[in-house]
VEXPA-540421 format. One record per atom (N, C-alpha, C, O): x negated, y, z negated; atom name; residue number from 1; chain; residue in three letters. Coordinates in Angstrom, 1 decimal, always signed. Layout:
BEGIN
        X        Y        Z   name   resi   chain   resn
        X        Y        Z     CA    NUM       A    ALA
...
# end
This chain:
BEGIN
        X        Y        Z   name   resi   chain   resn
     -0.8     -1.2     +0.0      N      1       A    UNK
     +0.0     +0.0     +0.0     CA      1       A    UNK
     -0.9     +1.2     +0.0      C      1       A    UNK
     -1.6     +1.7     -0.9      O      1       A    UNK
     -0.8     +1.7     +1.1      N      2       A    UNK
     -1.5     +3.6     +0.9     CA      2       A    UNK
     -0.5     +4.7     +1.0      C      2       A    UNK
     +0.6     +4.5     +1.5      O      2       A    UNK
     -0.9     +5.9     +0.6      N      3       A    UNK
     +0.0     +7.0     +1.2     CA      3       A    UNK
     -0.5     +7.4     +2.6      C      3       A    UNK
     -1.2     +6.8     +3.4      O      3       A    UNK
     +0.0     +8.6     +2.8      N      4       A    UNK
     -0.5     +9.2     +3.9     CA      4       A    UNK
     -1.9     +9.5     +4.7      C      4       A    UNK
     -2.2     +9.8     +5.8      O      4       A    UNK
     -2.4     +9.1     +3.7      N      5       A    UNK
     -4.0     +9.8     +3.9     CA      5       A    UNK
     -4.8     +8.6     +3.9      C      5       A    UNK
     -6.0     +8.7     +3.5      O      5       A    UNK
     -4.1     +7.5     +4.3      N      6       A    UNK
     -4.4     +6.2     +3.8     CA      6       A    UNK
     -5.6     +5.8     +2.3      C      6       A    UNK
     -6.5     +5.1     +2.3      O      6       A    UNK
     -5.0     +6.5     +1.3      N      7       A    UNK
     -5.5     +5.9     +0.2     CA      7       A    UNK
     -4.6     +5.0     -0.5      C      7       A    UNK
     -3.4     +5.3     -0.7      O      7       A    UNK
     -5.4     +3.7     -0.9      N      8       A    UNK
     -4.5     +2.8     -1.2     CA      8       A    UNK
     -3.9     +3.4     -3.2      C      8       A    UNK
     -3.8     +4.6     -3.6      O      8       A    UNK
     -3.6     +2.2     -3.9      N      9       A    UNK
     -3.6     +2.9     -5.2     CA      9       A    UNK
     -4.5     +2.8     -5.5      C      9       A    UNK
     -5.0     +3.8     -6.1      O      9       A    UNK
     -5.6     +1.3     -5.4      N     10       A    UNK
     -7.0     +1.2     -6.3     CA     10       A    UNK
     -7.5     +2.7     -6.0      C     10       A    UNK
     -7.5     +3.6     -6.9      O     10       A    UNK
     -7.9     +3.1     -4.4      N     11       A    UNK
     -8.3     +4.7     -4.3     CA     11       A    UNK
     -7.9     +5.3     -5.6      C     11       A    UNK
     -8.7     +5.3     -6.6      O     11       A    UNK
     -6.7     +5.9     -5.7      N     12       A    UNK
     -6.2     +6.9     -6.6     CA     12       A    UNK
     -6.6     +6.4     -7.7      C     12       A    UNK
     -7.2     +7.1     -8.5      O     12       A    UNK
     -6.4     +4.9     -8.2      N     13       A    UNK
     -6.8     +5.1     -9.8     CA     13       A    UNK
     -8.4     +5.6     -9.6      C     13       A    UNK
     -8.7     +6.4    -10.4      O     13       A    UNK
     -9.2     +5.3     -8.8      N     14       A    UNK
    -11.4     +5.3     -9.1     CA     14       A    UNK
    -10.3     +6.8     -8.8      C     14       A    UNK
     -9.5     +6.8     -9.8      O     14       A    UNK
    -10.0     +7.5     -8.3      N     15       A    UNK
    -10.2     +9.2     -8.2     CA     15       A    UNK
     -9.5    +10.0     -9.7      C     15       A    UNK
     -9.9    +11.1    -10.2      O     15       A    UNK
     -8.4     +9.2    -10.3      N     16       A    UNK
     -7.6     +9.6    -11.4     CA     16       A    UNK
     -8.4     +9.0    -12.4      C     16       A    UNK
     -8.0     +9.1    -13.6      O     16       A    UNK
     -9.7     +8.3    -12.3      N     17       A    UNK
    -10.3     +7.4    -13.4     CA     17       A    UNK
     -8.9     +6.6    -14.8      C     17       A    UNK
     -8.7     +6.6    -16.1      O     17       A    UNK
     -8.5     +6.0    -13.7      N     18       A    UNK
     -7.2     +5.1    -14.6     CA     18       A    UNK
     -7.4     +4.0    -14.5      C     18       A    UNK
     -6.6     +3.3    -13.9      O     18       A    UNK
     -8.4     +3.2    -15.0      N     19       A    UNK
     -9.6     +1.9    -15.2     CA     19       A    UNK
     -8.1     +0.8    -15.5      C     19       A    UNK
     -7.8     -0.3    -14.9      O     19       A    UNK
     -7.5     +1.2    -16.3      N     20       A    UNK
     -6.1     +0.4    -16.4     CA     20       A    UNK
     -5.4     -0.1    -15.7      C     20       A    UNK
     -5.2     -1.3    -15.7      O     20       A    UNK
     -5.0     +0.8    -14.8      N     21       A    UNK
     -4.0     +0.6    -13.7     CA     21       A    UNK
     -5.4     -0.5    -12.6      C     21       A    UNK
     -5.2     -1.7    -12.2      O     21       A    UNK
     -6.5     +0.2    -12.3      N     22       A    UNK
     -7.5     -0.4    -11.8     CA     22       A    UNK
     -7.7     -1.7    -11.5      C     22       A    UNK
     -7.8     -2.5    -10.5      O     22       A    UNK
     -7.7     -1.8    -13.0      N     23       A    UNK
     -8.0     -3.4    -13.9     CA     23       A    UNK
     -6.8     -4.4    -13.1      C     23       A    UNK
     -6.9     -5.4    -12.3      O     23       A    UNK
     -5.4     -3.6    -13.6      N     24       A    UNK
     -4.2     -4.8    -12.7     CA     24       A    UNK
     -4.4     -4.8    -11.4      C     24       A    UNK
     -4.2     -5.8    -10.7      O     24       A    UNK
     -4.6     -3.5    -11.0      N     25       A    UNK
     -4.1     -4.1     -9.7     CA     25       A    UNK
     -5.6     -4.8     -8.8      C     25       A    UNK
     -5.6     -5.1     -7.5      O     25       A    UNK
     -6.9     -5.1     -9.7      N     26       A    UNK
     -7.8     -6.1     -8.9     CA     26       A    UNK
     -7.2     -7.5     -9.5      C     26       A    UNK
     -7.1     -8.5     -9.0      O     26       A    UNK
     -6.7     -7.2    -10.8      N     27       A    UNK
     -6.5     -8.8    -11.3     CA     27       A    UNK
     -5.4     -9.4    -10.2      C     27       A    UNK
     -5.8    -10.5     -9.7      O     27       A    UNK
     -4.1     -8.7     -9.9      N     28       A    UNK
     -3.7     -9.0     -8.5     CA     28       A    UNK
     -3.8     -8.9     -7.7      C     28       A    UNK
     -2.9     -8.3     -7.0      O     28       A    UNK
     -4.9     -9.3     -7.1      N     29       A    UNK
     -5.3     -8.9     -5.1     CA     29       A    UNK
     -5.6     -8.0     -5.0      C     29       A    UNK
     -6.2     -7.9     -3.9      O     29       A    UNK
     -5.5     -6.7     -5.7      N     30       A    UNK
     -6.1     -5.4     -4.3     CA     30       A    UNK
     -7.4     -5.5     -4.2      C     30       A    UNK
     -8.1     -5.6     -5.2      O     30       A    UNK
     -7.7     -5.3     -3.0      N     31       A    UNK
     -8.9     -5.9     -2.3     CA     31       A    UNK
    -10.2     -4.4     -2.9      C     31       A    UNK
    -10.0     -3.2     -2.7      O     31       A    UNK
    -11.2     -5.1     -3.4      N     32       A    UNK
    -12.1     -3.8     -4.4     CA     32       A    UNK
    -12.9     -3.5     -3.1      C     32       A    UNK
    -14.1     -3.5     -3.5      O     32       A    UNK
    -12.9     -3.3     -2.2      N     33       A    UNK
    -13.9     -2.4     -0.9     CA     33       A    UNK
    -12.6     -2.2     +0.1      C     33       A    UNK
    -12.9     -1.8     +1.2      O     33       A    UNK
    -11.5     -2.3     -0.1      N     34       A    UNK
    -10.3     -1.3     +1.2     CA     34       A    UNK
    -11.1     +0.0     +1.3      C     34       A    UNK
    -11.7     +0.5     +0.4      O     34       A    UNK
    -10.9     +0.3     +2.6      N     35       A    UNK
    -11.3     +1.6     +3.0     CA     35       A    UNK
    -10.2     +2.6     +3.4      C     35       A    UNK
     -9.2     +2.1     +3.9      O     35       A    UNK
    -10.3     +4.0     +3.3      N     36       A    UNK
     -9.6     +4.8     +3.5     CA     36       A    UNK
     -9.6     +5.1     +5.0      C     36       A    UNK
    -10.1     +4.2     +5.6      O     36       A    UNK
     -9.1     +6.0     +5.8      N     37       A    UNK
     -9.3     +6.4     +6.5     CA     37       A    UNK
    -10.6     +7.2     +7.1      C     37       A    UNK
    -10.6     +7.7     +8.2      O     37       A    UNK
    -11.3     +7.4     +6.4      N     38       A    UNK
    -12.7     +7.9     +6.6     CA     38       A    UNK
    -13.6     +6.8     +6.4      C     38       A    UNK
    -14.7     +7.1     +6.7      O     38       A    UNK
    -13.4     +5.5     +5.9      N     39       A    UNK
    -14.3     +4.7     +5.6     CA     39       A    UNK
    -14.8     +4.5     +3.8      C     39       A    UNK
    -15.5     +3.7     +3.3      O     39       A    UNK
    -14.2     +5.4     +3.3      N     40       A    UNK
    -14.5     +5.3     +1.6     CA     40       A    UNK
    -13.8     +4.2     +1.1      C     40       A    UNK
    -12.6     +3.9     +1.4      O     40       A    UNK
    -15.0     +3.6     -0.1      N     41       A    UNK
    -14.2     +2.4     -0.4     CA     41       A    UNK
    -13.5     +3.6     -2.0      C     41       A    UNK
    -13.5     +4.8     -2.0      O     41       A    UNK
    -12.9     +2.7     -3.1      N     42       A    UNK
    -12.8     +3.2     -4.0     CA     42       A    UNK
    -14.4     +3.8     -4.4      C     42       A    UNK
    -14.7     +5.0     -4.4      O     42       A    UNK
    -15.0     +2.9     -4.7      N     43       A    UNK
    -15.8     +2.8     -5.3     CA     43       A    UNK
    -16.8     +4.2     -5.0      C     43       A    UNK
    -17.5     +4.7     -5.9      O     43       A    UNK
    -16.7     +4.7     -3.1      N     44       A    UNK
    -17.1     +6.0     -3.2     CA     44       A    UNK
    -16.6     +7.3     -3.8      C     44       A    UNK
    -17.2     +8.3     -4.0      O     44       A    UNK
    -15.3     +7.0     -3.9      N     45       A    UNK
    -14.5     +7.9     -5.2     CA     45       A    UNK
    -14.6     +7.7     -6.7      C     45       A    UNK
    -14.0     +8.4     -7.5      O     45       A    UNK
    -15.2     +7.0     -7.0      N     46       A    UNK
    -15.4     +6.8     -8.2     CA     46       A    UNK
    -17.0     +7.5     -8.7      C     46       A    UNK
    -17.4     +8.0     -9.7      O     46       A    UNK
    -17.4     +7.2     -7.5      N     47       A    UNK
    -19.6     +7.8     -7.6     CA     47       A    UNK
    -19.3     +9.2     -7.5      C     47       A    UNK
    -20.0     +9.9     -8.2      O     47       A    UNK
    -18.0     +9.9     -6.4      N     48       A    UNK
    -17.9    +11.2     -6.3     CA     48       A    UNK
    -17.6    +11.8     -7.7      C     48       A    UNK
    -18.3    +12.6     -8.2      O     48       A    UNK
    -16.5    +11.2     -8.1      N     49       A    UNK
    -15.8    +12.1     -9.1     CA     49       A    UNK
    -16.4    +11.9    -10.6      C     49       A    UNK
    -16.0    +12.4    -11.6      O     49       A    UNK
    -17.4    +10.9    -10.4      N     50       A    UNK
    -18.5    +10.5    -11.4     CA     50       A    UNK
    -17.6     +9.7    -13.0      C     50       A    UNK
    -17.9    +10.0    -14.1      O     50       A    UNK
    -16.9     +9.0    -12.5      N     51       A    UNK
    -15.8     +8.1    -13.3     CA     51       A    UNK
    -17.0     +6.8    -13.7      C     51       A    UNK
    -17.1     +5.8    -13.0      O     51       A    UNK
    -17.9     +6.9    -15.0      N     52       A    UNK
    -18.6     +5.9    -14.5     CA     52       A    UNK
    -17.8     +4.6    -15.2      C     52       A    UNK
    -18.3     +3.5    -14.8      O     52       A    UNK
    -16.8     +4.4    -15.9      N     53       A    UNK
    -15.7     +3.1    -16.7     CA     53       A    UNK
    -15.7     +2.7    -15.0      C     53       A    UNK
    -16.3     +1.7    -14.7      O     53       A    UNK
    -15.1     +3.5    -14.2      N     54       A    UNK
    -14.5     +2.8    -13.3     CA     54       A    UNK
    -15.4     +2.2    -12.1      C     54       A    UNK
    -15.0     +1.2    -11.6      O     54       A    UNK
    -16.4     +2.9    -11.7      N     55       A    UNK
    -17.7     +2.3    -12.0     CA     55       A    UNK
    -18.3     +0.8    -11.9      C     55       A    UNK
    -18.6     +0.0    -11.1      O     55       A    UNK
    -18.1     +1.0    -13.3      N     56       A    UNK
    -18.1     -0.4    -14.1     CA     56       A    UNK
    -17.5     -1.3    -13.6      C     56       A    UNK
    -18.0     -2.4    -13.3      O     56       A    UNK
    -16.2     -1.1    -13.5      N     57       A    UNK
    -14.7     -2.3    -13.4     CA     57       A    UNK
    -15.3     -3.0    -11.8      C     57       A    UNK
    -15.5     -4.2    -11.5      O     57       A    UNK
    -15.6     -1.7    -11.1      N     58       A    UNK
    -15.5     -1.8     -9.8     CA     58       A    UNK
    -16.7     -2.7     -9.3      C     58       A    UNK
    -16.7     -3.4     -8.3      O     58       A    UNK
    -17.6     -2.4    -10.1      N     59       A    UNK
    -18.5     -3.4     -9.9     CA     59       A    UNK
    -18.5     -5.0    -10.2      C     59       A    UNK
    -18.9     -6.0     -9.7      O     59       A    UNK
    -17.9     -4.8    -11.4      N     60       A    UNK
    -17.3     -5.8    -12.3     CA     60       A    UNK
    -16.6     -7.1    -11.7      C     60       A    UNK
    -16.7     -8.2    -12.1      O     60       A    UNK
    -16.0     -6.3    -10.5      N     61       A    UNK
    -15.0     -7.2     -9.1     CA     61       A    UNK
    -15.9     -7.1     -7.9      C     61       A    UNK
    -15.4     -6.7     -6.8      O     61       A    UNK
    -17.3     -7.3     -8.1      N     62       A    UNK
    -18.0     -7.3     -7.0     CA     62       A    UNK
    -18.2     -5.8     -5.8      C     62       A    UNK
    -18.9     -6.0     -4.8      O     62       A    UNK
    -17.6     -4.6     -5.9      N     63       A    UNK
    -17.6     -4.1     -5.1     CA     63       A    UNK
    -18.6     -3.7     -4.5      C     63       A    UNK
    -19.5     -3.3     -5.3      O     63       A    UNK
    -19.1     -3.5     -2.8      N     64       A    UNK
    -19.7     -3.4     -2.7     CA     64       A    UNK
    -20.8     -2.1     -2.0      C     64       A    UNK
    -20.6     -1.3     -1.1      O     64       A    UNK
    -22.2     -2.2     -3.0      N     65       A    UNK
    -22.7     -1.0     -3.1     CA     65       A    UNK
    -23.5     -0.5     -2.2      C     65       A    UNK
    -24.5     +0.2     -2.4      O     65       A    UNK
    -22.9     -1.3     -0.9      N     66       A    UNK
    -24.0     -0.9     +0.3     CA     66       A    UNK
    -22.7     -0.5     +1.3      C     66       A    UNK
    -22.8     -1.0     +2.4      O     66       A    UNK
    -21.9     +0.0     +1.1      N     67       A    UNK
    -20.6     -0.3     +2.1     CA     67       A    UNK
    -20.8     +1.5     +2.5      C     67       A    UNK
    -21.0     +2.5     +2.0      O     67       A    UNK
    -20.6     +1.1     +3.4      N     68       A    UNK
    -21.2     +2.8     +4.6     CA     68       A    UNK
    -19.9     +2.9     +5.1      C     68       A    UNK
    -19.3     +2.0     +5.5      O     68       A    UNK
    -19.5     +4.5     +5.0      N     69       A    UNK
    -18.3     +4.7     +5.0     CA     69       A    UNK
    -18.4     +5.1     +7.0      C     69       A    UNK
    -19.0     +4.4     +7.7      O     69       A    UNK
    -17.7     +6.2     +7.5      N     70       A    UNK
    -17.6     +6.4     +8.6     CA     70       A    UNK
    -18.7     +7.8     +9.3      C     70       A    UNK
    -18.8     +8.2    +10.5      O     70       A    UNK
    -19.4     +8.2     +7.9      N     71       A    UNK
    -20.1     +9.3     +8.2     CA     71       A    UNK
    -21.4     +8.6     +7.9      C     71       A    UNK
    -22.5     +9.1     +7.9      O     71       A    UNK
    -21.2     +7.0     +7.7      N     72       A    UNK
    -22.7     +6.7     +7.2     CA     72       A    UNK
    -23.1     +7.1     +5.7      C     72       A    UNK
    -24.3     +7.0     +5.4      O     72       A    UNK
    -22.4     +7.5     +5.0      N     73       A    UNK
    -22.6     +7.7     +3.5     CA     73       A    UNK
    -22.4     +6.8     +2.7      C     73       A    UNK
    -21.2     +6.4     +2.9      O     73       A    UNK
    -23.1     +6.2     +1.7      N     74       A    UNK
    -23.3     +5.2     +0.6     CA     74       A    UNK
    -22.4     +6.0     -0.6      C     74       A    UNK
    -21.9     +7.2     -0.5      O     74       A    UNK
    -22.2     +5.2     -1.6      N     75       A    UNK
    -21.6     +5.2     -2.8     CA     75       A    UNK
    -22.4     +6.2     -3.3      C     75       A    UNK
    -22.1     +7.4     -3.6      O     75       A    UNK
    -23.7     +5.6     -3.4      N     76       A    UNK
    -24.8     +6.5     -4.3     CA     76       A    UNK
    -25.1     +7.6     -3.7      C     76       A    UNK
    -25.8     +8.3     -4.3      O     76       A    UNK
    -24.7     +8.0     -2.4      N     77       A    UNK
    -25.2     +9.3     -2.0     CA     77       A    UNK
    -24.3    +10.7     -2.3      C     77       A    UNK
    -24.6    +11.8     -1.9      O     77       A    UNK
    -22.7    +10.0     -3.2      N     78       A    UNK
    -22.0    +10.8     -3.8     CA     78       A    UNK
    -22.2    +11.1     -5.2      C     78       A    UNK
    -21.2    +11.5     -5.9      O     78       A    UNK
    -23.4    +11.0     -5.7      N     79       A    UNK
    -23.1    +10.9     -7.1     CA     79       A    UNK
    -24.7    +12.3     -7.5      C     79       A    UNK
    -25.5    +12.5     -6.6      O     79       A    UNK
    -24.8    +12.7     -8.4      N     80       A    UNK
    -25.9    +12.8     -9.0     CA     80       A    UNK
    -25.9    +12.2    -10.6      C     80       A    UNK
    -27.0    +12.1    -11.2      O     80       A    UNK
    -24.8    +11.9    -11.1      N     81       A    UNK
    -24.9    +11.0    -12.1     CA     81       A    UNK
    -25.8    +10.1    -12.5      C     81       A    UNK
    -25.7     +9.1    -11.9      O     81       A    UNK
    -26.8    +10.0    -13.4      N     82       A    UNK
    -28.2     +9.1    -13.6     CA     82       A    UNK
    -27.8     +7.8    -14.0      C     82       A    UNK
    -28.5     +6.8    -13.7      O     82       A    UNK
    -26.3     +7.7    -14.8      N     83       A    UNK
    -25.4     +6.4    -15.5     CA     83       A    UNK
    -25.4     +5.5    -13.9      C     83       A    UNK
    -25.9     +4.4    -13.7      O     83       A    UNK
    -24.7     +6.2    -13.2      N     84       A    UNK
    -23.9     +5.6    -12.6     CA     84       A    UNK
    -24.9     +5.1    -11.1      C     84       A    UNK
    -24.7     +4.2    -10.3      O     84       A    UNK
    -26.1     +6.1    -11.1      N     85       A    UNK
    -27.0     +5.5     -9.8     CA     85       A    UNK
    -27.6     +4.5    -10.6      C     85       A    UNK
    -27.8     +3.6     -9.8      O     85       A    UNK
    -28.1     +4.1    -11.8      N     86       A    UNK
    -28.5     +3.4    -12.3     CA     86       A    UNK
    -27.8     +2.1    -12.3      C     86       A    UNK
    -28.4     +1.1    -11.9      O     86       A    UNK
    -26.7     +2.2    -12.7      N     87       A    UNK
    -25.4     +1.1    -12.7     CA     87       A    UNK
    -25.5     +0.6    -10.9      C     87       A    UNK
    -25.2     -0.6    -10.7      O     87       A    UNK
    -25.7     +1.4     -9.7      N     88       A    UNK
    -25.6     +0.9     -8.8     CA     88       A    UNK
    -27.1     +0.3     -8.4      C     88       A    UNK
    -27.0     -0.7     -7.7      O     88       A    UNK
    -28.2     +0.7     -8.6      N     89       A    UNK
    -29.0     +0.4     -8.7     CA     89       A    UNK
    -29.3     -1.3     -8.8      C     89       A    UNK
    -29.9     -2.0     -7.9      O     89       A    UNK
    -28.8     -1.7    -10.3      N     90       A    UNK
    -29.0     -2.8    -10.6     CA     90       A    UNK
    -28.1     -3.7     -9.5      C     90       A    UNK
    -28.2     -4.9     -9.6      O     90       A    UNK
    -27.5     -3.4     -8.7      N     91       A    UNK
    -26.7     -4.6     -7.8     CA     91       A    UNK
    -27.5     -5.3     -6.9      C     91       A    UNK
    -27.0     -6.1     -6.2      O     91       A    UNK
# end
């Protein structure tokens, strides 16, 4: 399910940092690397908006930290966060 702008909800939770809602909807299927219409997975919204819980989760369900969106930008090339390039780092 996306809205308009094709973000799904995993999207909106890594951008609302709502690790909760997150949490269910990987424990049910939603797929933890869907891309938007630009190519962002969640997971590049979560490095943007520097959510590092979500981060965590997102990694947690394998997501993945090499996934190049449509401009060719990485996860980690949205972040200046030290937690969270660290956290991707170790993948």
């Amino acid at each position: 399910m996306a809205d308009g702008e094709s973000l799904s909800l995993l999207h909106w939770s890594a951008i609302e940092d709502q690790t909760k809602i997150g949490e269910y909807l990987l424990e049910n299927g939603a797929e933890v690397d869907i891309r938007d219409g630009n190519g962002y997975t969640p997971l590049h919204y979560a490095c943007m908006c520097r959510h590092v819980d979500m981060v965590k989760l997102l990694l947690k369900y394998s997501a993945n930290v090499m996934a190049v969106s449509n401009d060719r930008i990485l996860p980690k090339d949205l972040t200046e966060d030290e937690n969270i390039k660290y956290l991707l780092n170790k993948q």
